[in-house]
C-alpha positions in Angstrom: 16.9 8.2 1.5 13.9 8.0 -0.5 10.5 6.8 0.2 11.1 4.0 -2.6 14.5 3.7 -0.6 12.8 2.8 2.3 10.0 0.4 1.1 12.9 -1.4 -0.4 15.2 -1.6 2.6 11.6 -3.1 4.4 11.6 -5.5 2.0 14.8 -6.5 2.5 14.4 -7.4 6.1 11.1 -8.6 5.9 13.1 -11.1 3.0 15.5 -12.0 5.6 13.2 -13.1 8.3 9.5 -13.3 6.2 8.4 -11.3 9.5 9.2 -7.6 10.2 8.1 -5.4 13.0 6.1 -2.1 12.5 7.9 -0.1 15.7 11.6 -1.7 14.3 11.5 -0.7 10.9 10.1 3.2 11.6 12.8 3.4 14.4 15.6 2.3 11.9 14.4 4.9 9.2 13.6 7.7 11.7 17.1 7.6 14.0 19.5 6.9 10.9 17.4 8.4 7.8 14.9 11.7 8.4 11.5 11.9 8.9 10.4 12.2 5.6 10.2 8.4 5.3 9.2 8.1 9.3 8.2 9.9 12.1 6.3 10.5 15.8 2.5 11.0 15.5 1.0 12.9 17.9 0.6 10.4 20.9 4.7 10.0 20.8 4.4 6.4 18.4 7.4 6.1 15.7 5.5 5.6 12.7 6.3 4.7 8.8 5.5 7.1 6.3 2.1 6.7 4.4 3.6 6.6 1.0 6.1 4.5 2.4 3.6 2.1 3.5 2.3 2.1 0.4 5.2 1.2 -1.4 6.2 -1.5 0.5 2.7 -3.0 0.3 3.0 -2.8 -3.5 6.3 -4.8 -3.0 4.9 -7.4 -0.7 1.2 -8.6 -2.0 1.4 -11.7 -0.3 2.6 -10.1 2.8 -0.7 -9.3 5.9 -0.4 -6.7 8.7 -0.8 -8.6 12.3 -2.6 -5.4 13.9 -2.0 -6.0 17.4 1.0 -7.5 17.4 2.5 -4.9 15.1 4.3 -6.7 12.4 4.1 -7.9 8.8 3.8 -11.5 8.3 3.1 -14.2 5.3 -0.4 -14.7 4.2 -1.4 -18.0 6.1 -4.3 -20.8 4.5 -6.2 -19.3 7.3 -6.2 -15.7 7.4 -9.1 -13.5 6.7 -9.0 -11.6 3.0 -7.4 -8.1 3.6 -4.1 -6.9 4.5 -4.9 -6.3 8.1 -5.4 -9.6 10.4 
């Protein structure tokens, strides 16, 4: 799978639901893909791949980061400007 590969098969779920959790979509790629698109940092989190994350943010401009929570989400009337909320 590649990196664009991976942004794209984001998209796709975040299309399905318009919400898509950080922890489910690095689980996916790492367990059925390789780690070049995800992996474990160094305190044991499942994480997306930087370029990965980059891509899919390219895909999805409307799209904000709900930091605590964990997931992506639609931009809401009342969100702060930035892709992290």
């Amino acid at each position: 799978m590649t990196r664009q590969d991976a942004a794209d098969w984001m998209l796709a779920q975040f299309e399905a639901k318009r919400f898509l959790y950080q922890e489910e979509a690095a689980t996916h790629l790492l367990h059925l893909h390789d780690e070049e698109v995800a992996y474990y940092d160094a305190n044991g989190n499942v994480c997306v791949d930087k370029q990965v994350l980059a891509l899919f943010n390219k895909l999805t401009p409307d799209v904000v980061y709900e930091r605590a929570a964990k997931f992506w989400r639609d931009r809401l009337p009342s969100d702060q400007p930035g892709r992290q909320q």
